[in-house]
Backbone as CSV, one residue per row, in Angstrom:
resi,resn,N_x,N_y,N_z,CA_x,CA_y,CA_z,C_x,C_y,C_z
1,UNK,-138.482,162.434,-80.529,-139.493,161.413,-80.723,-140.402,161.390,-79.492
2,UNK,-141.695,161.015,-79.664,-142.618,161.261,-78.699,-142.869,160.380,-78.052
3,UNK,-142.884,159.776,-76.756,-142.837,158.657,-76.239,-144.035,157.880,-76.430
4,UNK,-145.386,158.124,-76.337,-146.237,157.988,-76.612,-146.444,157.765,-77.819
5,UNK,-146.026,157.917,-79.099,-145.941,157.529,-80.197,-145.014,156.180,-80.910
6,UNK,-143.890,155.783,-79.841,-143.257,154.765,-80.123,-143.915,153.463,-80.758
7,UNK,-144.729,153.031,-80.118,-144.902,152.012,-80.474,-145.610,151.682,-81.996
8,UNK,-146.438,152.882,-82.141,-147.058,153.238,-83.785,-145.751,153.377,-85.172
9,UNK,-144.769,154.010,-84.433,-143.438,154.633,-85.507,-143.011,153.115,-85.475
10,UNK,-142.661,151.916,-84.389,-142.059,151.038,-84.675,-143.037,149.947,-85.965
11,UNK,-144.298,150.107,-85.482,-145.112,149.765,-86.953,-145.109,150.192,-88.349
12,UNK,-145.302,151.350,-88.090,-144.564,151.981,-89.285,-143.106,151.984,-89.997
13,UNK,-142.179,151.447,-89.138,-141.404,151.442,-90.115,-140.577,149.904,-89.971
14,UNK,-141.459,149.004,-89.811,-141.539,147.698,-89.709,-140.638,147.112,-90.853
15,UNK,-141.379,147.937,-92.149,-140.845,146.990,-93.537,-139.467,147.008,-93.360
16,UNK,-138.410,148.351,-92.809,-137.157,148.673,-92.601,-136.281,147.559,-92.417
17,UNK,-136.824,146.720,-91.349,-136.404,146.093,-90.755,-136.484,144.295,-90.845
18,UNK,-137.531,144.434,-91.784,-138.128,142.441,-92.049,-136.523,142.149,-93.028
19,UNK,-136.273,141.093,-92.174,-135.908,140.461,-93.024,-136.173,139.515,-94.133
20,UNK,-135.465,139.360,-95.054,-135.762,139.252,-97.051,-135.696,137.917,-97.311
21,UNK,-134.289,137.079,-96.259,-133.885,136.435,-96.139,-134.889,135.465,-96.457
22,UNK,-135.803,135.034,-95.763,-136.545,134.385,-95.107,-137.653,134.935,-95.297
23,UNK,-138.444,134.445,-96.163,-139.770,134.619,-96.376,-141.206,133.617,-96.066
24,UNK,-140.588,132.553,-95.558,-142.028,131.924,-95.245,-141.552,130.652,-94.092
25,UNK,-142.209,130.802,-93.553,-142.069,129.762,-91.974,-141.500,128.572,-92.149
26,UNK,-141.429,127.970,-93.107,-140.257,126.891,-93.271,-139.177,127.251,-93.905
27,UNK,-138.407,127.068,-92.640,-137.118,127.383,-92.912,-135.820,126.280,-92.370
28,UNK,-134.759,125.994,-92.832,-133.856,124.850,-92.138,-132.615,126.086,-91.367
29,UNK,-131.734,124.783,-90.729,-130.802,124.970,-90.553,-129.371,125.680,-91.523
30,UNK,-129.907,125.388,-92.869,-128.623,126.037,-93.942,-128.800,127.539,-94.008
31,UNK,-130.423,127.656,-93.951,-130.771,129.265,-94.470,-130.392,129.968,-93.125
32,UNK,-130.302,129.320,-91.852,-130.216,129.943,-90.459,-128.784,130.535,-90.647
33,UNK,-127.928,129.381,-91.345,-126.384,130.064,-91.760,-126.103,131.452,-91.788
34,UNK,-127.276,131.432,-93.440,-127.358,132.225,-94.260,-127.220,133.710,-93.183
35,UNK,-128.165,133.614,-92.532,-128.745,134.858,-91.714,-127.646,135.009,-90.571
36,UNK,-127.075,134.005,-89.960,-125.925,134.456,-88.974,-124.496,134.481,-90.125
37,UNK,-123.988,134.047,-90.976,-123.178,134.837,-92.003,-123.264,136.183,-92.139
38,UNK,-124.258,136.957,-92.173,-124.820,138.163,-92.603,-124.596,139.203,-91.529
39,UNK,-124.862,138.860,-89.994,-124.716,139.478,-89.221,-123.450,139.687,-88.213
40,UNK,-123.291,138.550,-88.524,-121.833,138.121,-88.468,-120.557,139.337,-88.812
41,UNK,-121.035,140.049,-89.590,-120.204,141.241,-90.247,-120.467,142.518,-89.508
42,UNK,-121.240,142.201,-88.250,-121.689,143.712,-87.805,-120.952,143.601,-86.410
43,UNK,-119.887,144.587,-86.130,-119.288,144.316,-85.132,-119.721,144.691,-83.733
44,UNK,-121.233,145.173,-84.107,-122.371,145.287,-82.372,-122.365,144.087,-81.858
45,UNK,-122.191,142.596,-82.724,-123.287,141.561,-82.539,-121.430,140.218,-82.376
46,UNK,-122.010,140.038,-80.979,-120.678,139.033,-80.960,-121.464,137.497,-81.301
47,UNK,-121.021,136.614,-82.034,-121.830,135.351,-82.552,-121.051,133.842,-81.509
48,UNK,-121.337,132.792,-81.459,-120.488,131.875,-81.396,-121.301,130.546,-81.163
49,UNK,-120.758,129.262,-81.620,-122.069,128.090,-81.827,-121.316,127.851,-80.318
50,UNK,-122.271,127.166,-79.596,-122.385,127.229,-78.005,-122.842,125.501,-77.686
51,UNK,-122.892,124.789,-78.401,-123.619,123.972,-78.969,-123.861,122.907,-80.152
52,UNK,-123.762,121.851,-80.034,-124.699,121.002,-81.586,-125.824,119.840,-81.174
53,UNK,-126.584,119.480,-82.026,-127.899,119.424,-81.569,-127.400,117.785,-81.914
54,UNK,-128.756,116.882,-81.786,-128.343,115.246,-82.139,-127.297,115.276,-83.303
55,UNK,-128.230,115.780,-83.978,-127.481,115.271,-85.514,-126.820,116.628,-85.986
56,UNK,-125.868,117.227,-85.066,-124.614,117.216,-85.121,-124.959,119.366,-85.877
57,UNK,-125.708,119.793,-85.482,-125.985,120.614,-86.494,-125.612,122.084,-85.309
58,UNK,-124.363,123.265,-85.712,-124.499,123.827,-84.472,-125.802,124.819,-83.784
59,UNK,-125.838,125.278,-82.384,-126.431,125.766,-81.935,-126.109,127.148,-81.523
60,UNK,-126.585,128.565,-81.637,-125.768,129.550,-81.975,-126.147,130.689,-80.813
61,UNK,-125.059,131.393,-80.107,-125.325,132.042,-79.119,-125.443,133.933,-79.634
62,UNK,-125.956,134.698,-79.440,-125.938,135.635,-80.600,-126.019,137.025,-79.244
63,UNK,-125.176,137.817,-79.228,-124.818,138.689,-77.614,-125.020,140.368,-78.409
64,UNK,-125.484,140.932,-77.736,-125.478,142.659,-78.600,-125.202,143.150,-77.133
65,UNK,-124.998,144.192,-76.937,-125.371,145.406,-75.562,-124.458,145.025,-74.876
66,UNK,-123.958,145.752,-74.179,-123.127,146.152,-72.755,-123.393,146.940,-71.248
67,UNK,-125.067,146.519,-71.313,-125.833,146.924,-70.023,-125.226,146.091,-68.840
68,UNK,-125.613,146.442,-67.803,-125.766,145.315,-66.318,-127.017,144.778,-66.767
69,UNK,-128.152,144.587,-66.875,-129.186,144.075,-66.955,-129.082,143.071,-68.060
70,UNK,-129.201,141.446,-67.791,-128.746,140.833,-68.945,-130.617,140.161,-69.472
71,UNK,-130.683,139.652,-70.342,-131.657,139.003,-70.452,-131.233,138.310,-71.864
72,UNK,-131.857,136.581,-71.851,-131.648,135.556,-72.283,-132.940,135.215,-72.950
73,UNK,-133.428,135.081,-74.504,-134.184,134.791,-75.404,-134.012,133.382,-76.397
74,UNK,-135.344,132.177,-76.360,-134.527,131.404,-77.166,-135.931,131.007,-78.302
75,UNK,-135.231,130.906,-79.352,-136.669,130.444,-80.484,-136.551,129.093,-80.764
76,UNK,-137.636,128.668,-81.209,-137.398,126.943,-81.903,-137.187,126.223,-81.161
77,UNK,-137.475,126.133,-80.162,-137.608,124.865,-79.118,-137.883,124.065,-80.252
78,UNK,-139.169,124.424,-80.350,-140.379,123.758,-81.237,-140.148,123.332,-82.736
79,UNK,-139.440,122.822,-83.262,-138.526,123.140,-84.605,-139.792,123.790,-85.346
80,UNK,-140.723,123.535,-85.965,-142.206,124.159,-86.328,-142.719,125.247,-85.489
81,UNK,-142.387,125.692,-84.986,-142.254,127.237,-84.491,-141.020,128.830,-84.615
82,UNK,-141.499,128.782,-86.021,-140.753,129.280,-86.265,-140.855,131.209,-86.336
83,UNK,-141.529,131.226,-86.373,-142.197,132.697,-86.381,-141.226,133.968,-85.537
84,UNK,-140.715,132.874,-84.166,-140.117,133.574,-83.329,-138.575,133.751,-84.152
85,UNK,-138.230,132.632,-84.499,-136.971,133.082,-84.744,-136.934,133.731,-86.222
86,UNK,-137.802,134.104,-87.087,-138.028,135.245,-88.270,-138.000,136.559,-87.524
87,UNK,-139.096,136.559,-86.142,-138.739,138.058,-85.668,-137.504,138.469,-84.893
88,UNK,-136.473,137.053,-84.537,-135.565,137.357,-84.107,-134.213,138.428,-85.050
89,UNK,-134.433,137.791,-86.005,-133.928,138.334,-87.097,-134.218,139.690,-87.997
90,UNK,-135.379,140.229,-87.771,-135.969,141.372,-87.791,-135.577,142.105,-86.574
91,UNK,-134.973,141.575,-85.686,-135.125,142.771,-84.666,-133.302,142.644,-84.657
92,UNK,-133.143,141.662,-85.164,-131.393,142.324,-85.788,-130.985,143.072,-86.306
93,UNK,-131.919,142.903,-87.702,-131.824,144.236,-88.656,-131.818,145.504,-87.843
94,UNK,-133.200,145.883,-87.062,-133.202,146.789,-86.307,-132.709,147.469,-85.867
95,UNK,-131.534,146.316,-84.598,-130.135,146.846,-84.161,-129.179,147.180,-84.848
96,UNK,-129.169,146.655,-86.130,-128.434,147.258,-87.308,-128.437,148.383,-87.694
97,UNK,-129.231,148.988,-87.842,-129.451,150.638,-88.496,-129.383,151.236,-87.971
98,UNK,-129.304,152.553,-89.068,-129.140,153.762,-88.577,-129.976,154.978,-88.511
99,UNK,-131.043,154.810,-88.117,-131.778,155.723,-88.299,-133.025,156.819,-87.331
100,UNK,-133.538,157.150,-87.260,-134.405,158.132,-85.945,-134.728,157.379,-84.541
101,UNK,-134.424,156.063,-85.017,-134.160,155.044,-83.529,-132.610,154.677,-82.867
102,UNK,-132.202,155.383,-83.344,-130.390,155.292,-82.714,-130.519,155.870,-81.070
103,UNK,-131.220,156.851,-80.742,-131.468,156.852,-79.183,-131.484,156.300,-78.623
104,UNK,-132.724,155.055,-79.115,-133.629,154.591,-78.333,-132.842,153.210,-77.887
105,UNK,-131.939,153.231,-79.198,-131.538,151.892,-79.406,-130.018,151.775,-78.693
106,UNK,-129.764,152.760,-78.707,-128.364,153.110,-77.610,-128.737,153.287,-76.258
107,UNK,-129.752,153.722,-75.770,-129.947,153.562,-74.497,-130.277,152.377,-73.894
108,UNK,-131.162,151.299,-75.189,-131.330,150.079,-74.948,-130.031,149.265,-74.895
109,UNK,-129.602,149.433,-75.376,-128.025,148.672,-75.319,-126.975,149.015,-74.526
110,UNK,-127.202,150.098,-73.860,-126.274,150.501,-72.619,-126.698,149.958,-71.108
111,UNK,-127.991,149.666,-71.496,-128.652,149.090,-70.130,-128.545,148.033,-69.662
112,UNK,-129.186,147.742,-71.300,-129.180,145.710,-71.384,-127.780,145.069,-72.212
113,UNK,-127.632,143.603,-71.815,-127.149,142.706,-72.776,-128.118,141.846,-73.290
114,UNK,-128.174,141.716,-74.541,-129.016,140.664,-74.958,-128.638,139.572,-75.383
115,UNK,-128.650,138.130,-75.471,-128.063,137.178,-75.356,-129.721,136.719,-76.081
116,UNK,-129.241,135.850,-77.531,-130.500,134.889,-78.283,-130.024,133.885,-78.587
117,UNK,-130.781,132.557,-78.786,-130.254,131.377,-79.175,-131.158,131.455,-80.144
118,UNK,-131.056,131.670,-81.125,-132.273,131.119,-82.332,-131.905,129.635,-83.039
119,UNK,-133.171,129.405,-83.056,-133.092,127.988,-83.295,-132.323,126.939,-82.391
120,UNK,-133.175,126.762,-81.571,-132.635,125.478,-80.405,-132.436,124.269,-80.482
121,UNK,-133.631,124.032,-81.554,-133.896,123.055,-82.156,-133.344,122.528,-83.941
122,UNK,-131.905,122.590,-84.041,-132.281,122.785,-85.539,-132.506,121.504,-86.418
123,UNK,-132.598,120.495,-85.402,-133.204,119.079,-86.388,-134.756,118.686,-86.293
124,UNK,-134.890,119.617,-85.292,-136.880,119.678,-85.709,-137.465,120.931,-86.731
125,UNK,-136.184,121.977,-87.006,-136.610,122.643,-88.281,-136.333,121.685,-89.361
126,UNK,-135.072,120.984,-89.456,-134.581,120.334,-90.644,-136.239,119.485,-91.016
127,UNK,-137.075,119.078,-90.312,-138.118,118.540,-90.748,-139.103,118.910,-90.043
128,UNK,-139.383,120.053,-90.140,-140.362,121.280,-89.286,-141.635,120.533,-88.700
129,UNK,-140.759,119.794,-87.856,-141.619,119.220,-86.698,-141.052,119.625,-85.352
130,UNK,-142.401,119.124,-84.372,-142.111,119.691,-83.348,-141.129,119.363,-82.268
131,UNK,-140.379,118.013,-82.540,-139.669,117.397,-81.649,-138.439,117.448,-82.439
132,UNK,-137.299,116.839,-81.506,-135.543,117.168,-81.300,-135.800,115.543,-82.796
133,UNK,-134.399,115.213,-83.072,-134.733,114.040,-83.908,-134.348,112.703,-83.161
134,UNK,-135.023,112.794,-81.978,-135.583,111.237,-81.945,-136.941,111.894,-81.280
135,UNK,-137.894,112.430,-81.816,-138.859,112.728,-82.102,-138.865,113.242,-80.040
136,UNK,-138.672,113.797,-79.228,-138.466,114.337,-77.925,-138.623,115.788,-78.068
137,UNK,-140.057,115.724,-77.239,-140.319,117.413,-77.176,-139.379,118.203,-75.709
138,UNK,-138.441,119.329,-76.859,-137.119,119.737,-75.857,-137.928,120.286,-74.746
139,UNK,-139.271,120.510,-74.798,-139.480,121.523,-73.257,-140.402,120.251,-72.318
140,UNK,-140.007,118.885,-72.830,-140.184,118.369,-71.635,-139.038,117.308,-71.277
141,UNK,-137.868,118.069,-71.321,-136.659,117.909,-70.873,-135.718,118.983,-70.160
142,UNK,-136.466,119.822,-69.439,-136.026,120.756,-68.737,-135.383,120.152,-67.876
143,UNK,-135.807,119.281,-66.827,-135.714,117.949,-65.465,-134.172,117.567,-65.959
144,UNK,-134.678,116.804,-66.450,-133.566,115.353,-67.153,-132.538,115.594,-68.011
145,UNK,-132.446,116.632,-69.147,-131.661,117.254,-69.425,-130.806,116.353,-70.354
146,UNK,-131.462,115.363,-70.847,-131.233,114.213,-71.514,-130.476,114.331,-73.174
147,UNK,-130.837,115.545,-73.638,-130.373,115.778,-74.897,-129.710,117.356,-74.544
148,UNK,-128.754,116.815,-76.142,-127.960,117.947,-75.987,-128.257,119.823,-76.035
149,UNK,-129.598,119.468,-76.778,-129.843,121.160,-76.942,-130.637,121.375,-75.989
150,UNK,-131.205,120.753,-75.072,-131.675,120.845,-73.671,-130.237,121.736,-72.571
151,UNK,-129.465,120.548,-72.956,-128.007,120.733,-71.911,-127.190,122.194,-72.821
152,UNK,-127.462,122.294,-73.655,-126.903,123.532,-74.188,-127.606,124.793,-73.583
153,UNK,-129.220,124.820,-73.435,-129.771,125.661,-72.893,-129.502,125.778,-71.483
154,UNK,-129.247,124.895,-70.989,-128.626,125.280,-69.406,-127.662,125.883,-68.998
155,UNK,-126.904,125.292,-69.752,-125.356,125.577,-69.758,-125.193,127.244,-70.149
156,UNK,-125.773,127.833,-71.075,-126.436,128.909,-71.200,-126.712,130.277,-69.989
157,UNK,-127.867,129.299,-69.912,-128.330,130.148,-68.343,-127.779,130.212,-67.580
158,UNK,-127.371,129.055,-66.772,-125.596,128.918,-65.771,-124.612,129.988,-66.263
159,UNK,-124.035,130.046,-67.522,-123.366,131.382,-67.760,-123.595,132.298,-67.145
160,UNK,-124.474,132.671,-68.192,-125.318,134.164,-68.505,-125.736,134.502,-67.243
161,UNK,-126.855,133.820,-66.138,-126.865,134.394,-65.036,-128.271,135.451,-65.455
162,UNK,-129.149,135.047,-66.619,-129.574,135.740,-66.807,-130.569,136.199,-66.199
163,UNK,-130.769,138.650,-65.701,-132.003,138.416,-64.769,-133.765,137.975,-65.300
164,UNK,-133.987,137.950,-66.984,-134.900,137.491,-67.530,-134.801,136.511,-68.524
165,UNK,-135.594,135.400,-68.922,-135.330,134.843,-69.599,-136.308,134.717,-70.611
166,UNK,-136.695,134.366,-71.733,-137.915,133.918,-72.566,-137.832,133.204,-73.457
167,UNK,-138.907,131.999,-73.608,-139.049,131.104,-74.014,-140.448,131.393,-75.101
168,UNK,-139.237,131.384,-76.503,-140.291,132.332,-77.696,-141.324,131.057,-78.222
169,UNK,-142.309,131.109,-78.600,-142.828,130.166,-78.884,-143.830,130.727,-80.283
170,UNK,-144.687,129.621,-81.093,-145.558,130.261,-81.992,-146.895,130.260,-81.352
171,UNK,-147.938,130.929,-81.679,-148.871,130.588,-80.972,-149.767,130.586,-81.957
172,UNK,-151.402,129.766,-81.950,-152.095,129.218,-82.543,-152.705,129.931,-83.387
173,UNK,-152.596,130.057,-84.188,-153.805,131.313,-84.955,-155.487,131.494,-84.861
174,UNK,-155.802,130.760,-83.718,-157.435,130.654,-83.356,-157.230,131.882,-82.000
175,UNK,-156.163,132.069,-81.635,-155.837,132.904,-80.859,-155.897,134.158,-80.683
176,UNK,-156.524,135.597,-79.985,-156.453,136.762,-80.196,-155.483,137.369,-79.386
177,UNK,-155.072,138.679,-80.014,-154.181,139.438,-79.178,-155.439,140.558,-78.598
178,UNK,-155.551,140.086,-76.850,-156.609,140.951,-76.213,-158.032,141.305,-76.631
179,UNK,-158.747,142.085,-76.539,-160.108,141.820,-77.144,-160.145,142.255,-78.719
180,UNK,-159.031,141.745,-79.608,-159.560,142.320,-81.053,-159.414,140.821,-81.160
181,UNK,-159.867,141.256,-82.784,-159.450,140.054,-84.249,-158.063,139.957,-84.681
182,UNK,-157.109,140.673,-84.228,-155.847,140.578,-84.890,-155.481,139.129,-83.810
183,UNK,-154.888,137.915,-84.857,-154.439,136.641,-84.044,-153.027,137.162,-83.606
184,UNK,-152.943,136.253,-82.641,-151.597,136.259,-81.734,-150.982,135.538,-82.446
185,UNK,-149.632,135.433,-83.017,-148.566,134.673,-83.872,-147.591,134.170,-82.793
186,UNK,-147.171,134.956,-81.770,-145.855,134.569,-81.390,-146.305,134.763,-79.509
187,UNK,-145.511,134.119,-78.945,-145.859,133.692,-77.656,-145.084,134.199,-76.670
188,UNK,-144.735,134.565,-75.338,-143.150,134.583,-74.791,-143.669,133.865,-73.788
189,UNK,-142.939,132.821,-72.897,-142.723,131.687,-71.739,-141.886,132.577,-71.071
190,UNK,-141.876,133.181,-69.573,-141.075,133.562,-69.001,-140.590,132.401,-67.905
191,UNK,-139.759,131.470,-67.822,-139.727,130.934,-67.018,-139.747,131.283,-65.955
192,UNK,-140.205,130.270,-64.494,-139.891,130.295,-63.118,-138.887,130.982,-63.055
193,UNK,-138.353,131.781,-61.801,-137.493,132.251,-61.367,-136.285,131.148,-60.330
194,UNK,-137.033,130.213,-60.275,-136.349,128.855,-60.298,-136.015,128.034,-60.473
């Protein structure tokens, strides 16, 4: 495979990999099941709820790779931001298969660990709004640490130790990716290094 060509072949064979599951940006907490049930069966992918949110719903830690290099990904802060955690799930599939990307994808996984929380938020999907359910936007509780899927995300990072972290977000559709017309959908927050 041509290195220079990667990023075109991963477009191309995009459909491979979307997940079916989940077809349109509202999505809850039951269908999130659905999708960690599923993967759940693949013995790359270690699962475990790490977590439950106000209203009691768990929060799910999702680990692939056996690199030194760890890095820590989380979707749905935003319960209405969901975009990130659809491509989280597409890029499961990904790690799933078997096919002219097994190189690429073994070298990626020997390097790195990947560690995802999808869905951080799952009582602001349950009503695909943007706040936890007493209506508290989780990313301005980083400080205070006041709710539980705040304190789950820490507790997290304290683990993990992770050397990158990202904070997936949706982004506006008035938005461009660089000087075209194609809109930007999805966002990454790298937090401070402190």
């Amino acid at each position: 495979m041509q290195k220079g060509h990667i990023s075109q072949l991963f477009y191309d064979y995009y459909e491979n990999y979307k997940e079916l599951l989940i077809n349109c940006r509202r999505f809850t907490h039951k269908d999130l099941l659905s999708l960690i049930k599923k993967i759940k069966t693949n013995p790359k992918f270690e699962i475990a709820s790490v977590g439950k949110s106000l209203e009691n719903r768990d929060i799910f830690l999702i680990k692939i790779g056996t690199g030194e290099t760890k890095v820590l990904s989380w979707s749905q802060m935003h319960g209405d931001e969901s975009t990130a955690t659809m491509a989280l799930f597409d890029l499961f599939n990904f790690f799933s298969a078997d096919d002219k990307f097994n190189n690429f994808r073994n070298e990626l996984l020997e390097k790195t660990t990947l560690y995802f929380i999808p869905m951080l938020n799952p009582d602001g999907a349950e009503k695909f709004e943007r706040t936890n359910a007493l209506n508290i936007d989780l990313n301005r509780d980083a400080l205070r640490l006041q709710f539980p899927e705040s304190q789950t995300l820490k507790l997290m990072r304290d683990e993990i130790k992770p050397e990158f972290g990202f904070n997936l977000h949706d982004q506006n559709t008035r938005y461009s990716a660089g000087n075209s017309f194609k809109t930007a959908t999805i966002s990454m927050l790298a937090p401070p290094f402190n």
